[in-house]
C-alpha positions as CSV (number, residue, x, y, z in Angstrom):
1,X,350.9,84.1,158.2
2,X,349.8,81.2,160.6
3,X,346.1,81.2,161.2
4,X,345.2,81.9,165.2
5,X,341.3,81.4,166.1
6,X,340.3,83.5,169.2
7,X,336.9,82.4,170.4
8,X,335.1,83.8,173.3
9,X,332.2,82.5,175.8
10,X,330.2,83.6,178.2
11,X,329.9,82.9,181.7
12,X,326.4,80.8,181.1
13,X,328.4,78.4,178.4
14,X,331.2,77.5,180.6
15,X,328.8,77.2,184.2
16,X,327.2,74.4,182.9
17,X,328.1,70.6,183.0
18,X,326.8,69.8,179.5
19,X,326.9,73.3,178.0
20,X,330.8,73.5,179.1
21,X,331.5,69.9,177.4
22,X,329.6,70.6,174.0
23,X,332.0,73.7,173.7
24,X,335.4,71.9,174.7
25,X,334.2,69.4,171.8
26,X,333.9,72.1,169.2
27,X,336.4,74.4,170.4
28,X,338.9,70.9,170.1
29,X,337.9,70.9,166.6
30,X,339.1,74.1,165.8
31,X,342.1,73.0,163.6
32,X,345.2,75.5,164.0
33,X,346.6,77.7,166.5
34,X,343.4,78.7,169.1
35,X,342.8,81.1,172.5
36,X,339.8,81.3,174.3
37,X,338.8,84.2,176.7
38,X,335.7,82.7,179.3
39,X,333.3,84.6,181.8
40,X,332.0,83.6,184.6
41,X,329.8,86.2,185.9
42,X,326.8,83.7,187.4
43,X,329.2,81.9,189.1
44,X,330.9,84.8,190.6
45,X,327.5,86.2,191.6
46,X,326.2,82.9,193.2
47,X,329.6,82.6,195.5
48,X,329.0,85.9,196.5
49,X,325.6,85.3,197.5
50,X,326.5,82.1,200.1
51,X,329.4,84.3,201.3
52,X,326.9,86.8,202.3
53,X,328.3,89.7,200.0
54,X,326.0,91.8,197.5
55,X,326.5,91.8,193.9
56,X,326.1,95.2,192.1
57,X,325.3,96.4,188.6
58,X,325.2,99.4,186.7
59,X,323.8,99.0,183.1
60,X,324.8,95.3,183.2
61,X,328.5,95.7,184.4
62,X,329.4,94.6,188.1
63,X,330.4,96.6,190.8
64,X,334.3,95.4,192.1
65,X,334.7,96.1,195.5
66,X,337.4,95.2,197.8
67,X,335.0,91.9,198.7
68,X,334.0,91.4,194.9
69,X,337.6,91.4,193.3
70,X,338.4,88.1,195.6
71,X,335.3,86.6,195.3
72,X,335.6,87.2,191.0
73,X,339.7,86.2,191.4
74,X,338.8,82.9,193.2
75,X,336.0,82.4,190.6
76,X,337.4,83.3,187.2
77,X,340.7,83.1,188.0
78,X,340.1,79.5,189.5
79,X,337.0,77.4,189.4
80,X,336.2,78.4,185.9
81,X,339.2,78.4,184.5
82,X,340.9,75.6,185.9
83,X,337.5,73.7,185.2
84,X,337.9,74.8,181.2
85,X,341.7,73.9,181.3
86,X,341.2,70.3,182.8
87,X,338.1,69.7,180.4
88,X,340.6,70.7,177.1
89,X,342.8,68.3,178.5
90,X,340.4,65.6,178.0
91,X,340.3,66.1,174.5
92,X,343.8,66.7,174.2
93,X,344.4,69.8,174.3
94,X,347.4,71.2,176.2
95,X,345.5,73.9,177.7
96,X,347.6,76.6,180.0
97,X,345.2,78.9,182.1
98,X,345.9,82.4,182.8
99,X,345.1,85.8,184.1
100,X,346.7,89.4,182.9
101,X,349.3,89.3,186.0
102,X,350.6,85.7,185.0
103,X,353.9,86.3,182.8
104,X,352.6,90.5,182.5
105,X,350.1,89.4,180.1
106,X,347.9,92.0,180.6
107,X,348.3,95.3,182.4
108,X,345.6,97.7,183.0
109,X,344.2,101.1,184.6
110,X,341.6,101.2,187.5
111,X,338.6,102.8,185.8
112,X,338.4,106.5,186.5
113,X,335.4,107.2,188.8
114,X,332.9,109.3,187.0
115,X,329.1,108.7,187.3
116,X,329.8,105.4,188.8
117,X,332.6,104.0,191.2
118,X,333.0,100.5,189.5
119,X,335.7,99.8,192.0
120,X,338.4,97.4,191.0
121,X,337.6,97.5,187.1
122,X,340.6,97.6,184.8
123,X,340.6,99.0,181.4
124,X,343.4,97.1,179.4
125,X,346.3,99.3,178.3
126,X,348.9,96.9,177.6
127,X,348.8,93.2,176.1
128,X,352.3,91.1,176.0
129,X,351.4,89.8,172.7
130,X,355.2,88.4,172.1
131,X,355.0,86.5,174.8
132,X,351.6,84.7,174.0
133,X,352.7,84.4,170.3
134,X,355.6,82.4,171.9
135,X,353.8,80.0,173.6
136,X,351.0,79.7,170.9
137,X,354.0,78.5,169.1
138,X,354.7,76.1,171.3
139,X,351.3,74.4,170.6
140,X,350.2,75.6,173.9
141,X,346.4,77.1,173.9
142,X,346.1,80.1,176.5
143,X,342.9,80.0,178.3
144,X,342.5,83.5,179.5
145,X,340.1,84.5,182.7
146,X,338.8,88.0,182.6
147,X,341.2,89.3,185.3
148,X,344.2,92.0,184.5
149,X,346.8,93.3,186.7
150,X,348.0,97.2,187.4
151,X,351.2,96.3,188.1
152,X,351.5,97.8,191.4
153,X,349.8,94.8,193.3
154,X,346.2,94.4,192.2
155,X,344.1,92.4,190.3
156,X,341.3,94.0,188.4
157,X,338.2,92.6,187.3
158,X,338.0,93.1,183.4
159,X,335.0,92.7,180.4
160,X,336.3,89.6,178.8
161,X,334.3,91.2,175.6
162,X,336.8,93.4,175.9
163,X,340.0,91.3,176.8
164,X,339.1,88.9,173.7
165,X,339.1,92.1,171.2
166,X,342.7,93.3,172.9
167,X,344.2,90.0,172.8
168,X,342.8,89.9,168.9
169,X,344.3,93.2,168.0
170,X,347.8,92.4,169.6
171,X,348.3,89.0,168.1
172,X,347.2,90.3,164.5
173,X,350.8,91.8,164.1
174,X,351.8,87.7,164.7
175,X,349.0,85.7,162.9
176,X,345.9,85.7,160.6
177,X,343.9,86.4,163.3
178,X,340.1,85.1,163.3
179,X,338.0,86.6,166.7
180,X,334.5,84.6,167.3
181,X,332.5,86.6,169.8
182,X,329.9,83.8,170.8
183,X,326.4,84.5,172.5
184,X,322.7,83.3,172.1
185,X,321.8,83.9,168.9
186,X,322.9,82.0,166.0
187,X,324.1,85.6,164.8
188,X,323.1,89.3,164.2
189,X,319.6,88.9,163.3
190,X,317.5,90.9,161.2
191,X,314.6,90.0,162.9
192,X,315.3,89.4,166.6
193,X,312.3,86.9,166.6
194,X,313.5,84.8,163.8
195,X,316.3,82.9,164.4
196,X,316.6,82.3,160.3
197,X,317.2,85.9,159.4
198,X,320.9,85.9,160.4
199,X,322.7,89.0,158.7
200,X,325.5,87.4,157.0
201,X,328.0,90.0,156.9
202,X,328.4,93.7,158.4
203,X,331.3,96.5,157.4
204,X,331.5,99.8,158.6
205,X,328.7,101.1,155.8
206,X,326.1,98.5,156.5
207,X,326.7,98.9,160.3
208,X,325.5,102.6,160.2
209,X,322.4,102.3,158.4
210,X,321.5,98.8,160.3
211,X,321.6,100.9,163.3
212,X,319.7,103.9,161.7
213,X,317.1,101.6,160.7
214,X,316.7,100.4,164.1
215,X,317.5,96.3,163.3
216,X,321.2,96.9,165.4
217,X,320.2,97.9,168.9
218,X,321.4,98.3,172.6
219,X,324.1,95.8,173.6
220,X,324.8,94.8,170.1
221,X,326.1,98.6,169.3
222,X,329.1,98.5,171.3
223,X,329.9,94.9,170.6
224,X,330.0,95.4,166.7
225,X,331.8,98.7,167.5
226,X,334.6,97.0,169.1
227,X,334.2,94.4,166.4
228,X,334.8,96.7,163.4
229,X,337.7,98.5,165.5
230,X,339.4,95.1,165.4
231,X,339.1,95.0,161.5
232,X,340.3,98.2,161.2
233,X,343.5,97.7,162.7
234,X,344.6,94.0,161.6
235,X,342.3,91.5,162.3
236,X,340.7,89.5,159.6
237,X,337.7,88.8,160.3
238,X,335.2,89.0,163.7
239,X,332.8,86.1,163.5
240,X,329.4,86.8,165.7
241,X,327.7,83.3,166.3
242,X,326.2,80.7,168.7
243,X,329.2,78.8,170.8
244,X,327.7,75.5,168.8
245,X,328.6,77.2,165.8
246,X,332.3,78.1,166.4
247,X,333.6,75.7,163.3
248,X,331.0,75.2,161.2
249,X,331.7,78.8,159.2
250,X,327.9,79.7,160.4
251,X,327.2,83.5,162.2
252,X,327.9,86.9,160.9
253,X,331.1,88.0,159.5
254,X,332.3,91.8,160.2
255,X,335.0,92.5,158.3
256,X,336.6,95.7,156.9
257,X,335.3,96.2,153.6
């Protein structure tokens, strides 16, 4: 099977002049077949503040009102992602930006309101993985905003954490799929204050007693969750790492065993 690297960044990588360039340059480098998934929350958040609208959170996830879904559409779904698309260019890569409504990508459910009314959140219940394994063969790289479609008219806003492991877990039916979550660490560290004591691999049996032992914590539950669900069902490895990182085989590895 054909190697595919999917690598995801956050909104603070790709908002920034020389941030954004450093990871174009790396993510160029990537040899093989490659997708990236971007954020874009800080942009998003600053719009909305000269447009005179008020960004809400709930334990760190936004509040999508009617207001908020066009302000995020305009932002992911253009500034950011047309930004990342002409960059790639530059380096020569034939880039092709898209959201979950272009081509059916991605369909999802409005959240269910329960303790909170997040609004126009979609959780993803559908990927078109043929279709993106057809044009990944066509040497195209999809650059994918964190925006999804209901299919009944209506964007949704959606955790591109989320859409990245998704996207992973469709294509692994199609190629040896690698998923590099990036964010400020250099990895999962054993010691949060030294940036040295990266953990260099985690399965399911060393997740469990990290966590009991208190050295995996808070956000990083979830994300190493989702990351050891994506082992579980076909995709070869999840690398956790710094965006500066992304080919040089540094981070932690989650794999199944």
């Amino acid at each position: 099977m054909e190697k595919l690297t999917i690598v995801k960044v956050g909104g603070k990588i790709v908002e920034e002049e020389d941030s954004l360039k450093q990871l174009l340059k790396d993510f160029s480098a990537i040899e093989g077949s490659k997708l990236l998934v971007h954020g874009g929350g800080r942009s998003a958040t600053r719009l909305a503040e000269q447009l005179g609208i008020e960004s809400r959170m709930v334990n760190g996830r936004r509040i999508t009102d009617a207001d908020m879904l066009r302000v995020v559409t305009m932002v992911y779904g253009g500034l950011v992602n047309k930004n990342i698309v002409a960059g790639l260019q530059a380096f020569g890569v034939n880039a092709l930006g898209l959201t979950g409504a272009d081509m059916n990508l991605m369909r999802s459910d409005k959240r269910p309101v329960k303790e909170v009314d997040y609004g126009f959140v979609g959780d993803v219940k559908e990927v078109n993985a043929g279709l993106l394994a057809t044009l990944i063969g066509q040497d195209i790289v999809p650059v994918l905003a964190p925006l999804t479609h209901d299919k009944q008219g209506h964007m949704l806003n959606t955790n591109a954490d989320t859409i990245a492991g998704e996207v992973a877990k469709a294509l692994a039916d199609y190629f040896d799929v690698t998923l590099v979550y990036c964010f400020e660490k250099r990895g999962v560290l054993r010691n949060e204050n030294d940036e040295e004591s990266v953990i260099p691999e985690i399965n399911r049996g060393t997740f469990g007693q990290l966590v009991d032992e208190g050295i995996v914590q808070g956000g990083m539950i979830p994300k190493l969750e989702n990351s050891l669900d994506a082992v579980d069902v076909g995709v070869k490895e999840v690398i956790i790492t710094q965006a500066t990182q992304i080919h040089t085989g540094g981070g932690t590895k989650i794999k199944k065993f």
